[in-house]
C-alpha positions in Angstrom: 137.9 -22.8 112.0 135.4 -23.7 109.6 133.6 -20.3 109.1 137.5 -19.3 108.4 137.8 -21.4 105.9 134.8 -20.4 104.3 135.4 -16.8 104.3 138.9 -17.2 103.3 137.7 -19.1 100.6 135.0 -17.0 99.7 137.5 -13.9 99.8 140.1 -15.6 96.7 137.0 -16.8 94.7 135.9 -12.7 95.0 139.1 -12.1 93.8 139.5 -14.2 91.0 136.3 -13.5 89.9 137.6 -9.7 90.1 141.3 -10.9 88.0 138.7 -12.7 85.7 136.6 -9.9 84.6 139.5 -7.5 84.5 141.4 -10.0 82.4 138.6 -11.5 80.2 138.6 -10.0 76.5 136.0 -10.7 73.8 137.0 -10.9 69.9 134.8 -10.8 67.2 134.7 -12.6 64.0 136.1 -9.9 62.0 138.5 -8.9 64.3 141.9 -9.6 65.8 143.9 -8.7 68.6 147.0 -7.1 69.3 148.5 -7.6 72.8 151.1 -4.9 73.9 153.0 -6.1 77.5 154.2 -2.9 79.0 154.5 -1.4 75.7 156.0 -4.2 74.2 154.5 -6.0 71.2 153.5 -9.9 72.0 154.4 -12.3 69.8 150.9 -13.6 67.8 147.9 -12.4 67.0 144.6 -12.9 69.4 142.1 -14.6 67.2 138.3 -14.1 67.3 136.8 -15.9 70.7 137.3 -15.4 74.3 141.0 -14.7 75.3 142.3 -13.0 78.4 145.5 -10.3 79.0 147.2 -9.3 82.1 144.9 -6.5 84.0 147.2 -3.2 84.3 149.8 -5.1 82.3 148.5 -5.7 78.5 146.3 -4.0 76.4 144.7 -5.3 73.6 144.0 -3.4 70.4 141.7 -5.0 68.5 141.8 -4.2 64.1 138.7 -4.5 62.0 140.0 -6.9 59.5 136.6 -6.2 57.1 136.9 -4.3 53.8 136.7 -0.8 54.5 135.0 2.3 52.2 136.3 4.4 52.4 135.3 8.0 50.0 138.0 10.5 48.5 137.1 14.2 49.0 136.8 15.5 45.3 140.3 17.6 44.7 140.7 20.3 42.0 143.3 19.9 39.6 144.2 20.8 35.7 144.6 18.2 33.3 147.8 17.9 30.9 145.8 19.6 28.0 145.1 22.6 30.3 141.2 22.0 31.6 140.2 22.6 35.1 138.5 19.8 36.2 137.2 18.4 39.8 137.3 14.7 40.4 136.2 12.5 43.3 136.8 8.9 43.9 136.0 6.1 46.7 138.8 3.6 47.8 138.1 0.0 49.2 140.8 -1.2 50.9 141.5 -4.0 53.9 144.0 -5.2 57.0 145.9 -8.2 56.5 148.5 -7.5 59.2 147.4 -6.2 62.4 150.1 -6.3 63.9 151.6 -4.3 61.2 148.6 -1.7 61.7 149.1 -0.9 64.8 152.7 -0.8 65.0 154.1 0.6 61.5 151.5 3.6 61.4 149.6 5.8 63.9 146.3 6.0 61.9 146.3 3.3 59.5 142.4 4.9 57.9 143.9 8.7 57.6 146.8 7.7 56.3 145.2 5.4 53.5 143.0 9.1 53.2 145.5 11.6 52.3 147.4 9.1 50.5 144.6 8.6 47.7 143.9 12.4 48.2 147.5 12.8 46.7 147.1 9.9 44.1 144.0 11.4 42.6 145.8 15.2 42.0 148.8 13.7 40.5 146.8 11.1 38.6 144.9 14.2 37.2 147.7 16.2 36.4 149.4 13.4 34.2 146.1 12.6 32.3 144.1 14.2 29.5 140.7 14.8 29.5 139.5 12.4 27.2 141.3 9.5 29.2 139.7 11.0 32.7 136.4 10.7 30.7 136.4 7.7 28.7 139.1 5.8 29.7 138.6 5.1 33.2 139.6 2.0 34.1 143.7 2.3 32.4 143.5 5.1 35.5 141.5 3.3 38.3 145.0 0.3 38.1 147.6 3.5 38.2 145.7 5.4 40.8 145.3 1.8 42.8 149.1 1.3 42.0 150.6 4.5 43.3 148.6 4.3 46.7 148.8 0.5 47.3 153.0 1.0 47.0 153.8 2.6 50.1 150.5 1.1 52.1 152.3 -2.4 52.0 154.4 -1.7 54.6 151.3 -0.6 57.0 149.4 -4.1 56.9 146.8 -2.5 54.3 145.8 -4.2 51.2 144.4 -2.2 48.8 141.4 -3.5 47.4 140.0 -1.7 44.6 140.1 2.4 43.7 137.2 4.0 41.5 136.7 7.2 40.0 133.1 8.2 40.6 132.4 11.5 39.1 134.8 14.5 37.1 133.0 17.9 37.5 133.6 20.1 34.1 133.3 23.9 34.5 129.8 25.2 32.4 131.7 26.7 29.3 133.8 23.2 28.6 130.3 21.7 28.3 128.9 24.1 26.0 132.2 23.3 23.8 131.6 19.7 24.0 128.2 20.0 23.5 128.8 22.4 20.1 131.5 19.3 19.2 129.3 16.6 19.5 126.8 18.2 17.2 128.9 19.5 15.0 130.2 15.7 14.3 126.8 14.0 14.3 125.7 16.9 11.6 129.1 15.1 9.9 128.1 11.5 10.2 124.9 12.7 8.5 126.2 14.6 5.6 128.6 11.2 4.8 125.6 9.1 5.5 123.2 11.3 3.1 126.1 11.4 0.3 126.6 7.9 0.2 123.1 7.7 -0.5 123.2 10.1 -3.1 126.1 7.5 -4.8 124.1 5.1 -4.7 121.3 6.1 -5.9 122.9 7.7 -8.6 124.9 4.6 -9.5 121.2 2.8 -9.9 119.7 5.0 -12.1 123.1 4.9 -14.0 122.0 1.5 -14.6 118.1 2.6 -15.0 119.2 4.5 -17.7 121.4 2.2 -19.3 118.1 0.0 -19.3 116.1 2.1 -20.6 118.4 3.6 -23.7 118.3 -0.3 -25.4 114.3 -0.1 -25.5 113.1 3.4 -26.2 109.2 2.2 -25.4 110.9 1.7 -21.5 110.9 5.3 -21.5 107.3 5.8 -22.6 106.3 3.5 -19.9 107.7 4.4 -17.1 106.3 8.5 -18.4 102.9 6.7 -18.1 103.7 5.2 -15.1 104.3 8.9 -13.4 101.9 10.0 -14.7 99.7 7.7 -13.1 101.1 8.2 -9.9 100.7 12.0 -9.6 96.8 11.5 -10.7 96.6 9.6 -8.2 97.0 11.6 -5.7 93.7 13.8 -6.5 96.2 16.8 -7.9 94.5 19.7 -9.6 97.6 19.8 -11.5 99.5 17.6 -13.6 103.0 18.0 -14.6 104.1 16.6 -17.8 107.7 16.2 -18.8 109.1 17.5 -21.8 111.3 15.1 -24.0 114.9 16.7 -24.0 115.2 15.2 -27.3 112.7 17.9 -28.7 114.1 20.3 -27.5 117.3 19.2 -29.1 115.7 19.0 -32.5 114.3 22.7 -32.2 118.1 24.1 -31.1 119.3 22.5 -33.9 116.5 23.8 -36.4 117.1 27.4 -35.6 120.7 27.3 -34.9 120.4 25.8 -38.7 117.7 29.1 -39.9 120.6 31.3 -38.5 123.3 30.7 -40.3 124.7 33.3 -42.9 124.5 33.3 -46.8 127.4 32.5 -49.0 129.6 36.1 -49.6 129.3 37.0 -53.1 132.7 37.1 -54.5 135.2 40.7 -54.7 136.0 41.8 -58.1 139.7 42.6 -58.2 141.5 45.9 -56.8 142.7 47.4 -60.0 138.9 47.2 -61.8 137.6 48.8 -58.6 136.8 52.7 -59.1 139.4 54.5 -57.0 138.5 55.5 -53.7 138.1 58.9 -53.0 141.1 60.4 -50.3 140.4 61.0 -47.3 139.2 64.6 -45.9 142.4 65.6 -44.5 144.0 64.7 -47.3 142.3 67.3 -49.7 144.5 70.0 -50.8 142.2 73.2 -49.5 140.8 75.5 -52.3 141.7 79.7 -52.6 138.1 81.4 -51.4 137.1 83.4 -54.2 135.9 87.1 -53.6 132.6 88.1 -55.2 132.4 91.2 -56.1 128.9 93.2 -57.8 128.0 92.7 -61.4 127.6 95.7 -63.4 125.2 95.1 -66.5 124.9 98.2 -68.8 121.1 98.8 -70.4 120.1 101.4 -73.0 117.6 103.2 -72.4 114.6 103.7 -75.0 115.9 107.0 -76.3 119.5 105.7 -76.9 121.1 106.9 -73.5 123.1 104.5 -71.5 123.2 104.3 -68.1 125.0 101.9 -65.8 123.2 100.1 -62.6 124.7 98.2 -60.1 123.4 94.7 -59.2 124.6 92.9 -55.8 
């Protein structure tokens, strides 16, 4: 009777020990647990510890409950001013409803995936180029926005969405390059102009200086000079008062000028001018003919010679 009782007793501590290990479930710290009863969702949500189900009846699902990285393949797109560009971000993003995890959505991780794959083309397509480039952050909150709308109803909380890197193709960065030059060449030019005012406004004043004591002028010459010769030059370079060479300019503009005109006397005492050529009335041509002389000769005989 005895060695019944032991075995019978030894048989329904084998078994429980068999229920117990079938039915014992382990939950972590960052996890929790969602008990479905022959399909059916249990009310409440296993917390982290040692908790046990219903062998062949529940099933537990357990959810990660820690922040999640998640990376967002880069997608192609054009901007709203026309450039292709290629853009990748990274998503972090968290459960906060298990329950809500495992019922609402079949894969809770893609869906979160192709949902910021989506964002990030249509958040391209409404941006410019300049804002993808230096105005990250206005587009990080959209691009969080548009994905964390419809992921509310999954038990995800979207944490934080970043933009990590926007491929340009090779000519667009020749372009930028050629622009960025081009308006650090213009920065220079204001920059060295405004110098020029400047300095031109100071010896302005220098000059004004130097008008009210003409032996200011001598001195700084001197001065000049002195510097050049100090450098060991072989040759010196003088300048040449402009105020002789003012004096000379007006000396020979003065040896140029013309002597008075010695005054007309009147038309009528003038002789009269002679008329012009084709005026001249043109003269009969006269017709020479040969001069006949008559000479005597010696003995008193005439006789008549013809002369051209």
């Amino acid at each position: 009777m005895v060695e019944e009782l032991v075995a019978a007793g030894v048989s329904v501590a084998s078994v429980g020990a068999v229920y117990v290990m079938a039915a014992a479930r382990v939950v972590k710290q960052y996890e929790r647990g969602v008990v479905l009863r022959l399909g059916r969702l249990r009310p409440g949500v296993r917390g982290p510890g040692f908790t046990l189900i219903v062998p062949f009846v529940d099933r537990l699902r357990k959810v990660n409950m820690q922040i999640v990285t998640m990376p967002v393949p880069a997608q192609d797109g054009i901007t709203r001013d026309n450039v292709t560009v290629r853009v990748d971000a990274v998503i972090y993003f968290k459960v906060v409803d298990a329950a809500d995890a495992v019922v609402q959505v079949e894969d809770y991780r893609f869906a979160v995936s192709q949902m910021a794959q989506t964002s990030l083309r249509s958040i391209i397509g409404k941006s410019d180029l300049d804002d993808l480039l230096s105005n990250r952050e206005k587009l990080n909150q959209g691009l969080e926005l548009m994905i964390d709308s419809p992921s509310i109803g999954w038990g995800v909380q979207i944490d934080r969405v970043e933009i990590k890197d926007v491929s340009l193709p090779e000519t667009m960065k020749r372009s930028m390059a050629r622009q960025a030059e081009a308006d650090r060449e213009r920065r220079a030019r204001i920059i060295n102009a405004d110098a020029e005012l400047q300095a031109s406004k100071k010896l302005a004043e220098a000059a004004g200086v130097m008008s009210e004591q003409p032996a200011a002028l001598q001195l700084r010459l001197l001065q000049t000079v002195v510097a050049v010769a100090a450098e060991k030059n072989s040759t010196l370079v003088l300048p040449f008062p402009v105020e002789l060479l003012r004096f000379l300019e007006r000396a020979q503009t003065g040896a140029q000028q013309p002597a008075p005109a010695v005054p007309q006397p009147p038309a009528e005492a003038r002789e009269p001018a002679e008329p012009p050529a084709s005026e001249v009335a043109p003269q009969p041509v006269r017709e020479q003919r040969p001069l006949v002389e008559a000479r005597e000769k010696p003995d008193g005989s005439g006789a008549i010679s013809g002369q051209d």
